[in-house]
VOGU-3710 file (C-alpha; in Angstrom, 3 decimals, decimal comma):
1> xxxxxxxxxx> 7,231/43,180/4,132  4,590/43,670/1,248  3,709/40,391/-0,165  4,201/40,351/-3,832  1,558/39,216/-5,732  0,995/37,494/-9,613  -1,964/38,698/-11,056  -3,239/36,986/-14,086  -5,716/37,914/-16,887  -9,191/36,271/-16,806
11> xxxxxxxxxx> -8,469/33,857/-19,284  -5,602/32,237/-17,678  -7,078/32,005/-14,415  -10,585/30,110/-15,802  -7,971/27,883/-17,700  -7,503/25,801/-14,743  -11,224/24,669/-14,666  -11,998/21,513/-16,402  -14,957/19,919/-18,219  -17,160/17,733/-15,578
21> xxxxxxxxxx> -16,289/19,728/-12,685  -18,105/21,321/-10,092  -17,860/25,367/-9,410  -18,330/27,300/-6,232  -19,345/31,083/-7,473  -19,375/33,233/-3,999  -22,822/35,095/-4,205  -24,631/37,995/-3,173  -23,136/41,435/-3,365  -19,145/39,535/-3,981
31> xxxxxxxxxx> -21,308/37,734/-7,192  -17,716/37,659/-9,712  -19,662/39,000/-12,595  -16,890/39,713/-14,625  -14,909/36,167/-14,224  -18,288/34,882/-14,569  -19,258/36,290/-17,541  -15,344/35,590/-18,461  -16,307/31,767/-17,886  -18,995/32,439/-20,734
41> xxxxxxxxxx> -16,846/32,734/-23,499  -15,008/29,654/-22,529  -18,478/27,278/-23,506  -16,069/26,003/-26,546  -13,926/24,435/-24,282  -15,987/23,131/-21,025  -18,545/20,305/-21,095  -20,939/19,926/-18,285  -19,586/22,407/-15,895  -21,822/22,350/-12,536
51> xxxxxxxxxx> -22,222/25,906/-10,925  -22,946/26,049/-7,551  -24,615/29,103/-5,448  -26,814/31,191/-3,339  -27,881/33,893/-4,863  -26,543/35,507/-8,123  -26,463/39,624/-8,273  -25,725/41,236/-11,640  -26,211/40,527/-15,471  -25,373/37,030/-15,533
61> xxxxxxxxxx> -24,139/36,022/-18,725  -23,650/32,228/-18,774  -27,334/31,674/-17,664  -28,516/32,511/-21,045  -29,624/29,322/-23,318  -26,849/29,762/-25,750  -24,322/28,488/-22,543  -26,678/25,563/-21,328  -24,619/22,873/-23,140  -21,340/23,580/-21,062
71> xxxxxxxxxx> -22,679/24,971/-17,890  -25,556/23,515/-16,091  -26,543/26,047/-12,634  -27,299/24,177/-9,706  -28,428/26,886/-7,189  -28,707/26,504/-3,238  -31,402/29,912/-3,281  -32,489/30,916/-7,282  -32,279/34,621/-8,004  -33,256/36,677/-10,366
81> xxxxxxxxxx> -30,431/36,370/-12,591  -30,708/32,268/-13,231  -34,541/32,328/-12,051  -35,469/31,925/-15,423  -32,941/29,176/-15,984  -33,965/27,489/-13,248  -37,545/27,549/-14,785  -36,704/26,564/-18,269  -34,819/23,266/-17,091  -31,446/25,227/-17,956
91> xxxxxxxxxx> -30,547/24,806/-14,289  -31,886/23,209/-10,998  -32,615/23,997/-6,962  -31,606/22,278/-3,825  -33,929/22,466/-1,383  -31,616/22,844/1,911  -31,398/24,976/5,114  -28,987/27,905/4,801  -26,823/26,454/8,004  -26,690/22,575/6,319
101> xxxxxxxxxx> -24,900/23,679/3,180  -21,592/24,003/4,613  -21,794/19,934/5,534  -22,546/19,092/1,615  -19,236/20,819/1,275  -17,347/19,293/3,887  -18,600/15,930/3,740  -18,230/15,707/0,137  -21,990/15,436/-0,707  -21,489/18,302/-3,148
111> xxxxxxxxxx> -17,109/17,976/-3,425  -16,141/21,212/-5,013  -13,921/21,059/-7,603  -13,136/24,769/-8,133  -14,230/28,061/-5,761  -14,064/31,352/-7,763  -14,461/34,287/-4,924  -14,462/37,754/-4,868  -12,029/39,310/-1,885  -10,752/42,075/-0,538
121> xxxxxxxxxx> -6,740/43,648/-1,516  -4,139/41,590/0,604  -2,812/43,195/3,856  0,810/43,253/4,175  0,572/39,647/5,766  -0,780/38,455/2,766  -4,360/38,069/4,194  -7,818/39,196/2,498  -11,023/39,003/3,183  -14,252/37,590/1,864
131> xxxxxxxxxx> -15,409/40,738/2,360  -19,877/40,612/2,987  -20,513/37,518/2,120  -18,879/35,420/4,548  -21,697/32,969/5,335  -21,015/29,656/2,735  -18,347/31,098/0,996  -16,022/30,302/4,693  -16,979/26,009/3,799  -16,276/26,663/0,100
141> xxxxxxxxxx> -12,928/27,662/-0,194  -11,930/25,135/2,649  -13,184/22,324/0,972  -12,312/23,300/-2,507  -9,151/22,052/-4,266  -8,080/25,216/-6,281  -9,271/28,650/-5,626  -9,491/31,265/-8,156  -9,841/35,394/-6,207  -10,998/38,159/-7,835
151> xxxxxxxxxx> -9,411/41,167/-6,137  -11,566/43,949/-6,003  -10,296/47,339/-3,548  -13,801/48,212/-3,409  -14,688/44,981/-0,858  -14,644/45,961/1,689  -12,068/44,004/4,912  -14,443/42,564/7,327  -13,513/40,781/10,439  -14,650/37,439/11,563
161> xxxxxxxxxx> -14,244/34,047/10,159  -13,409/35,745/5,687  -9,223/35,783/6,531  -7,831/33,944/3,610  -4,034/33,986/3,156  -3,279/34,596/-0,646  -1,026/31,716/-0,440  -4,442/29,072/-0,989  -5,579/31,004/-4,284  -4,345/29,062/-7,326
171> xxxxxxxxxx> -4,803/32,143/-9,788  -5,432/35,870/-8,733  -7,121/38,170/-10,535  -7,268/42,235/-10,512  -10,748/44,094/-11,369  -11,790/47,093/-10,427  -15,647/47,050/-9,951  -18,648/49,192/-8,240  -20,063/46,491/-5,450  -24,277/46,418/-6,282
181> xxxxxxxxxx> -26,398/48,056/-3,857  -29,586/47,656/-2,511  -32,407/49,650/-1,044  -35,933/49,589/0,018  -36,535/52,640/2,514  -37,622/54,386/-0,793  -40,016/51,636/-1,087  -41,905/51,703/2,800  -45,676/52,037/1,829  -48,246/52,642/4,592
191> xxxxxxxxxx> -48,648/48,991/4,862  -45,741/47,913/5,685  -45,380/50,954/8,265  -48,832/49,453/9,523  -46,814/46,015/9,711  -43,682/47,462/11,026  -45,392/49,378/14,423  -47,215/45,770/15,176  -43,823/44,340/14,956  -41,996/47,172/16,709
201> xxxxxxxxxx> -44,524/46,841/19,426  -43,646/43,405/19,699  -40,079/44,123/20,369  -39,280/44,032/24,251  -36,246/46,065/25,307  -32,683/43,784/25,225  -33,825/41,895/22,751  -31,592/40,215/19,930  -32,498/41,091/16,208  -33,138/38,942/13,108
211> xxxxxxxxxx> -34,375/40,470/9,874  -33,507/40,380/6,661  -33,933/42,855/3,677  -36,983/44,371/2,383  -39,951/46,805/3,047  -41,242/45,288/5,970  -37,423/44,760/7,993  -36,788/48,716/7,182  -40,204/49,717/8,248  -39,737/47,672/11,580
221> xxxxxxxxxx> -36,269/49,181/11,780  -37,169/53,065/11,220  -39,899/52,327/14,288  -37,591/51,647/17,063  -35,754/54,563/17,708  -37,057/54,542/21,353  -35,782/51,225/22,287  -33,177/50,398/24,476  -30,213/47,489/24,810  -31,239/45,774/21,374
231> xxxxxxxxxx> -28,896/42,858/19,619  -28,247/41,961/16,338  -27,498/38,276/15,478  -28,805/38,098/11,612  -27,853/35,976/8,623  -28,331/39,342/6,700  -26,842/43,174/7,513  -28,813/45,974/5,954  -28,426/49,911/6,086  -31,616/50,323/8,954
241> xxxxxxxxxx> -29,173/49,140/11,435  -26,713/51,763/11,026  -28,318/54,855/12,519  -29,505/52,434/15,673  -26,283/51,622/16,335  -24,556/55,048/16,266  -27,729/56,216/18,859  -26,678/53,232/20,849  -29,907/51,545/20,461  -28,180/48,682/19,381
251> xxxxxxxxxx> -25,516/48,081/21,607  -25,329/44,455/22,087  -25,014/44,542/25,646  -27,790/42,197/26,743  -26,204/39,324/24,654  -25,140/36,218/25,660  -23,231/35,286/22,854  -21,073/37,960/21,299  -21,524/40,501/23,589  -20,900/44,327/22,315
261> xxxxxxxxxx> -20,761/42,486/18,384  -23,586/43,018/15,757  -22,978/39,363/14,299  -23,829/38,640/10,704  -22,933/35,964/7,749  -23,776/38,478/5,111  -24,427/42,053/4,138  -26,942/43,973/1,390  -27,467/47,520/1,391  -25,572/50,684/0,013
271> xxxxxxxxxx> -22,553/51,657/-0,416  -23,071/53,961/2,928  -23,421/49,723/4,733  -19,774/48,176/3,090  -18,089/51,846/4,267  -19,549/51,466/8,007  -18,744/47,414/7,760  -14,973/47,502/6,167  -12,680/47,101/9,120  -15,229/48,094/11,764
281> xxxxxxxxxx> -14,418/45,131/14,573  -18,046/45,561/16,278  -19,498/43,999/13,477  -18,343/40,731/12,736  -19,113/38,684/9,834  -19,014/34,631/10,517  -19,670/31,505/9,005  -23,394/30,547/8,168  -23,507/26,732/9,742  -22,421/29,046/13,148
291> xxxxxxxxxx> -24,859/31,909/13,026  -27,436/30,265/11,651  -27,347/26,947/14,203  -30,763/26,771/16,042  -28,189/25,903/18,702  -26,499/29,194/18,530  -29,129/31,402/18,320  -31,454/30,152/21,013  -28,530/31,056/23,128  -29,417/35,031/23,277
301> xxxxxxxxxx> -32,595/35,952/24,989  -35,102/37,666/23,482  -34,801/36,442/19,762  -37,276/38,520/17,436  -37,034/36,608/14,315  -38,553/38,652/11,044  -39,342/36,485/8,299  -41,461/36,937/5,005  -43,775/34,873/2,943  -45,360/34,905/-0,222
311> xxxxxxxxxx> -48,374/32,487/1,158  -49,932/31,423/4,530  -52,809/28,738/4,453  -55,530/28,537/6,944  -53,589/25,813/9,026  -50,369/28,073/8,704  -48,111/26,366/6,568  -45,980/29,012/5,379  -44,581/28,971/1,589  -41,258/31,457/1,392
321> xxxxxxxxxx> -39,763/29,609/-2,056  -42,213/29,735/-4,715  -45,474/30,431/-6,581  -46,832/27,183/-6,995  -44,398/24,917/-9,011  -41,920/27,939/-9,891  -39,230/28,372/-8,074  -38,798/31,641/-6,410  -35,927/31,475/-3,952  -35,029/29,131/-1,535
331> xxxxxxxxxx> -35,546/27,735/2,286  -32,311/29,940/2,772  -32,312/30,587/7,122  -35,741/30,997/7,604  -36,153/27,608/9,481  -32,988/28,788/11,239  -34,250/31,644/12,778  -38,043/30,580/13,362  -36,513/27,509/15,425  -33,564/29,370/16,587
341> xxxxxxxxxx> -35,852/32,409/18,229  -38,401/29,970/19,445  -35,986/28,202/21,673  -34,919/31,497/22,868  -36,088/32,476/26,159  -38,346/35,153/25,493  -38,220/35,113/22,096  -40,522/35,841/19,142  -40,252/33,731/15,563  -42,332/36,197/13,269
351> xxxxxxxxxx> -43,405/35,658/10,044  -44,869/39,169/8,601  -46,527/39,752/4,574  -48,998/41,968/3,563  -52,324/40,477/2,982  -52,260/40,978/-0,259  -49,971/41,098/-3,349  -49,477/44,174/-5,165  -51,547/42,623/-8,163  -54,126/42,386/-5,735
361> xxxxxxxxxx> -54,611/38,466/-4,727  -54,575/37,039/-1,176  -51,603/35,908/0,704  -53,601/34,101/3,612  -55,019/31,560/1,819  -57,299/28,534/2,191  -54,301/26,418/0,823  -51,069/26,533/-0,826  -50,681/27,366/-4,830  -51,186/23,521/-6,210
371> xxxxxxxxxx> -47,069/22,542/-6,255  -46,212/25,317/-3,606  -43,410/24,477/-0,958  -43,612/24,684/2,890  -40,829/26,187/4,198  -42,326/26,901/7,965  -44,469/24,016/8,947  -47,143/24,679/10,522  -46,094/23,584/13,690  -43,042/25,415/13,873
381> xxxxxxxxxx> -45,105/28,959/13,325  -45,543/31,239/16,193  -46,342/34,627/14,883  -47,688/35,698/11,717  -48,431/39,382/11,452  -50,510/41,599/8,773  -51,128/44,981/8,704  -54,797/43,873/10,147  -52,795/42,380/13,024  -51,143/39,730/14,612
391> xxxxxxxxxx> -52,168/36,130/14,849  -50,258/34,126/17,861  -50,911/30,227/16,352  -48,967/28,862/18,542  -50,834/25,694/21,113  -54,000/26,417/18,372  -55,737/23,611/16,769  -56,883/24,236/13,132  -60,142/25,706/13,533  -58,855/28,124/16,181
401> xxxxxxxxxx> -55,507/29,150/13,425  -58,256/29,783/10,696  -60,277/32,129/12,951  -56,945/34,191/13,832  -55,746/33,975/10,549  -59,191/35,197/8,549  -59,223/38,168/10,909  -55,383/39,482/10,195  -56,762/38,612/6,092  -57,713/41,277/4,135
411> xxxxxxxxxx> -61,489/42,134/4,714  -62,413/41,721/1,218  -61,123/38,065/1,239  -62,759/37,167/4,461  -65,981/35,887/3,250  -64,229/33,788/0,853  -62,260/32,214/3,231  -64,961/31,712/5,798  -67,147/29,807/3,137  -63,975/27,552/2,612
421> xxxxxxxxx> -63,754/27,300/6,733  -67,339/25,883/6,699  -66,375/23,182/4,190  -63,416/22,363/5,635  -64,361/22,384/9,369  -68,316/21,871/8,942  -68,888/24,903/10,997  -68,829/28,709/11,053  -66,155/30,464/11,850
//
C-alpha cells in the first residue's frame, strides 16, 4: 500500500530545533537551501545554534553577519558559500580526514542534535533515498536524535547504503527545487590537456579510478577512450565517466571489491549525471568511512589516485586547504586516496596542478605560504605531475625531490628556485 505521508510547512518543521544545539545540514548538491535559508528567519528565536557540514552549494543565507549571533558554522570542508564566514571569525574548520568524520558522529565527539537532509520521494515501502550525497550524511542521520527531510522529486533514488524509511524523520517537508549543477569540460585549457595525456599515459589497463571534479579529472577523463577494463572506486562521481562507461571502458571487471559497480560516496555534475545515477544499480553510492578506508581501497589493484593542490614545496609537502592562513577547503579524502592507492598493488597516488596560477604565481614552491597547511606529507607523495612533466618523489631524499620538482616548475620560475636550492642545500642543483 502507498504510505501516507504528513508534510509540514518550513516553519513547523525548524520548530523542533532548539537554542544550544548542534545541526547536521547534508551538503553538496542535496545542500537544503530553502530550509536553510528557512532556519534564517528563525535568528529571533535560536541562540548559539552549531551548524555542521561539508560543503555548502547555493546562496546561503544564514552565513551572512546579520545571523552570527544565533548560528555559529562549524564546517568539516569550507565552501564558497560560508568561506567568507569562516574567514571573518563568523564560523570555524575542522581539520579531519573525509573517512574519520563518521566516528565524531558515532562516538559522540561531535553528538548531533538535529540532521536536516534533503531525500528523494518515498517508494511505496516508505523508503527514500539520500539521493548523491551519501558519503557523511549515512553517520548523520544514524546518530542524530530527530531528523528533519526535505523531499525533493528531483533527487534522484540511488542505491547503496542512502535507504531511509520515512518512519525516522521527525518532520517532512515538500519543495520542489532544480538540484545545482556543475561543469568544467567548458573549462579544459591546453594545460590541463597537457596534464591530462601525462596522466592518461600513466593509466595501465584494469586499473581502478579516483578523481574528483575539475579541469584536470575531465581532461584525464576525455583522454582515455582507448583504454580497456578500467574501475571506478571515487569519493566523487562526475559527468566524464558517463560516456566511458556506456563504451564499456569502464566496466569494473578487473575489481576486487565491487566487481561490475562504479562505487562512489558522492556525485557533482549535470543534470545529464543525477538522470544516468537515479535508480541505475551499477553505480552504487556508499558510506564515506567505507569507500574512503585506506583499508578498502588498497584492496583493488591498480589504484590511480588524482588529486589537486594549490602548493607543492621543494621537499613535496603538498598544501590542498588553503592560501596561507585562509582557509580554502578542507583535508576532505585526499589522504584517503594517496594512502589508499599507494597500498594498492600497482597503484599510482597522483597529485597533478598546473605550475602556475591563473594570476600568474608559482605553485611549486620553495616553501609553503607562511600559515599554509600540509595535507599530503611529504612522505606520503608519490607522483606529482605538471604540464612540464611528472616527478616520481617517491625513495628521493630532498635534494634529489627539488631537482625533479624544479624541472616539472614552470621555466620562468626555475632560476628562482634553483638560487633558493643553493641556499638551502649549499649546492647547485
Amino acid at each position: 500500500m502507498i504510505h501516507p505521508y504528513n508534510y509540514v510547512t518550513a516553519k513547523e518543521a525548524l520548530s523542533i530545533i532548539e537554542s544550544n544545539s548542534r545541526v547536521f545540514v547534508h551538503g553538496s548538491i542535496c545542500t537544503p537551501t530553502f530550509l536553510l535559508n528557512e532556519l534564517a528567519g528563525e535568528k529571533d528565536r535560536l541562540q548559539n545554534v552549531e551548524l555542521v557540514s561539508i560543503t555548502l552549494k547555493g546562496d546561503v543565507e544564514i552565513a551572512k553577519p546579520e545571523y552570527q549571533d544565533s548560528f555559529l558554522i562549524n564546517s568539516l570542508f569550507v565552501s564558497t558559500p560560508i568561506r567568507e564566514a569562516v574567514a571573518e571569525g563568523r564560523g570555524d574548520f575542522v581539520p579531519v580526514f573525509l573517512s574519520d568524520i563518521p566516528d565524531l558522529f558515532k562516538n559522540d565527539i561531535m553528538p548531533l542534535d538535529t540532521a536536516i537532509v534533503q531525500v528523494s520521494p518515498p517508494d511505496k515501502q516508505g523508503y527514500v533515498s539520500l539521493g548523491v550525497s551519501v558519503d557523511i550524511a549515512r553517520s548523520a542521520v544514524d546518530s542524530a536524535k530527530q531528523i528533519i527531510a526535505m523531499i525533493n522529486p528531483n533527487m534522484p533514488r540511488t542505491h547503496g547504503d542512502g535507504m531511509i524509511h520515512t518512519d525516522r524523520f521527525a518532520k517532512m517537508v515538500f519543495h520542489d527545487a532544480d538540484l545545482p549543477e556543475e561543469s568544467y569540460s567548458s573549462k579544459v585549457g591546453e594545460n590541463e590537456l597537457k596534464i591530462g595525456k601525462l596522466i592518461a599515459d600513466m593509466i595501465d589497463d584494469g586499473s581502478t579510478l579516483q578523481m574528483g571534479i575539475g579541469t584536470i579529472p575531465d581532461a584525464v577523463l576525455s583522454l582515455l577512450g582507448n583504454h580497456k577494463n578500467l574501475g571506478v572506486h571515487t569519493e566523487m562521481m562526475s559527468d566524464g565517466v558517463i560516456s566511458l562507461i556506456e563504451s564499456d571502458v569502464i566496466n569494473n571487471r578487473k575489481k576486487k571489491i565491487h566487481p561490475n559497480k562504479s562505487v562512489t560516496s558522492f556525485a557533482l555534475g549535470t543534470k545529464k549525471l543525477y538522470n544516468y545515477v537515479d535508480d541505475n544499480p551499477s553505480v552504487v553510492f556508499l558510506d564515506i568511512d567505507y569507500v574512503n578506508s585506506p583499508q578498502v581501497i588498497q584492496r583493488n589493484p591498480k589504484v590511480v589516485a588524482i588529486n589537486s593542490a594549490i602548493e607543492v614545496d621543494l621537499t613535496g609537502q603538498v598544501c590542498s586547504d588553503s592560501i596561507g592562513t585562509l582557509q580554502y577547503s578542507g583535508i576532505g579524502g585526499q589522504m584517503d586516496f594517496i594512502r589508499g592507492a599507494a597500498l594498492s598493488k600497482g597503484g599510482k597516488p597522483i597529485i597533478a596542478l598546473t605550475s602556475r596560477t591563473k594570476k600568474g604565481m608559482p605553485r611549486i614552491v620553495p616553501y609553503l605560504k607562511e600559515g599554509a597547511g600540509v595535507v599530503t606529507t611529504r612522505g606520503h607523495v608519490h607522483y606529482v605531475v605538471t604540464e612540464y612533466g611528472v616527478a616520481y618523489l617517491f625513495g628521493k631524499n630532498l635534494r634529489q625531490r627539488a631537482k625533479l620538482l624544479i624541472d616539472i616548475a614552470h621555466p620562468d620560475d626555475r632560476e628562482m628556485l634553483e638560487k633558493y636550492c643553493f641556499e638551502r642545500f649549499k649546492v647547485f642543483i
